[in-house]
C-alpha positions as CSV (number, residue, x, y, z in Angstrom):
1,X,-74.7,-37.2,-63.1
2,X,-75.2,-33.7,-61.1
3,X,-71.7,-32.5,-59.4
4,X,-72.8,-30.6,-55.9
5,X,-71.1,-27.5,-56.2
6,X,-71.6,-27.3,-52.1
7,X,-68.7,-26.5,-51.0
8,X,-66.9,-29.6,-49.3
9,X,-68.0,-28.6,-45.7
10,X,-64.8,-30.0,-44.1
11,X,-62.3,-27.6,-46.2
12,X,-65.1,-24.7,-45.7
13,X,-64.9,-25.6,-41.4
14,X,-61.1,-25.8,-41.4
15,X,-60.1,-22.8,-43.6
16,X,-62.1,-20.7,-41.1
17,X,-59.8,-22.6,-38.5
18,X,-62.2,-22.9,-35.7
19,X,-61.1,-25.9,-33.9
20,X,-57.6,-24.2,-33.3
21,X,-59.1,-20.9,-32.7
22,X,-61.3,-22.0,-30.0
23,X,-58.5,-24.1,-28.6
24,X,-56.1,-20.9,-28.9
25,X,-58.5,-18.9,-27.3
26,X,-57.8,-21.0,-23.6
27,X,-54.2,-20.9,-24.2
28,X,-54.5,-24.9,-24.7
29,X,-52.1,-26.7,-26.0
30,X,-52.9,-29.2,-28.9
31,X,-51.5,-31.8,-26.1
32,X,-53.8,-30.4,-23.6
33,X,-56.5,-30.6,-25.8
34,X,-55.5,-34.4,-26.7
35,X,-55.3,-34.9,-22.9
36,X,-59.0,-33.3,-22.5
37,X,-60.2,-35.7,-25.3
38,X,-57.8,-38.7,-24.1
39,X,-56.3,-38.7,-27.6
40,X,-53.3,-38.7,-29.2
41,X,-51.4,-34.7,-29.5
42,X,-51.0,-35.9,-33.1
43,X,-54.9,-36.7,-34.1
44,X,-55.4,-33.2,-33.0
45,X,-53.0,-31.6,-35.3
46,X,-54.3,-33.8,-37.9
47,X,-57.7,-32.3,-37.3
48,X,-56.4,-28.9,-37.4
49,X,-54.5,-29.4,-40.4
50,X,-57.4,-30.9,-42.3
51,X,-55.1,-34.2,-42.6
52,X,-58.3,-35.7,-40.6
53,X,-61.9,-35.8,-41.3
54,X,-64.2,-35.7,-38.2
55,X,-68.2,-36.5,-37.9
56,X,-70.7,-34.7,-36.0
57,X,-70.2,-36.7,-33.1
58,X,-66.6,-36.2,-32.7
59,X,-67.2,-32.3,-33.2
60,X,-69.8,-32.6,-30.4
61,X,-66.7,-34.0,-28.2
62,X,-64.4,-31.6,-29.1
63,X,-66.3,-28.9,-28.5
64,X,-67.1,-30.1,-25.2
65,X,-63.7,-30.2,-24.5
66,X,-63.4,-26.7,-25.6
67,X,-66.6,-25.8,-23.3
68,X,-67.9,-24.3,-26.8
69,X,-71.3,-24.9,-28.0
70,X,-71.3,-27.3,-31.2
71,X,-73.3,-24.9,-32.9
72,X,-70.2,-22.5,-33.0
73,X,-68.1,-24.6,-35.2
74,X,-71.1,-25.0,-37.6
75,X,-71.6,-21.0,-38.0
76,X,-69.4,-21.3,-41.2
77,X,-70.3,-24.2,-43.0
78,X,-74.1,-23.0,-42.8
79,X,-73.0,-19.9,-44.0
80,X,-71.2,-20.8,-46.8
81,X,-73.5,-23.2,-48.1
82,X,-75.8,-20.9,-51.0
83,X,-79.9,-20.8,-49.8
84,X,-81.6,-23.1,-51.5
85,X,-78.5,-25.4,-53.0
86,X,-79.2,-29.3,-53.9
87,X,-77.3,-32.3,-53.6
């Protein structure tokens, strides 16, 4: 059985930290930001902290809430993924 050697996409997003960058970058809270998404203060730190997994259409949400395009947060993930890598 082939092992991807992609890199896990999730760690790749959140070691460039760019939910809580973008969110930093207003001055929000992690509360406000709950309050934008009317969540929980704590499912946002566990999204920042990696604790939490999130699908594409959460990240669409989220970075609506930021006022961000989507296709910022995917910036890193696409560029760390090697040209031409399988699954």
């Amino acid at each position: 059985m082939r092992v991807s050697r992609i890199p896990d996409c999730h760690c790749v997003f959140f070691r460039f930290g760019r939910p809580a960058r973008a969110r930093k970058s207003q001055n929000l809270s992690q509360a406000a930001l709950a309050e934008r998404l009317r969540c929980h203060q704590s499912f946002v730190a566990r999204i920042e902290s990696g604790q939490r997994r999130i699908d594409v259409p959460e990240l669409v949400i989220i970075a609506r809430a930021l006022d961000v395009p989507a296709e910022h947060f995917f910036e890193a993930v696409i560029k760390a993924v090697p040209p031409g890598e399988r699954i």
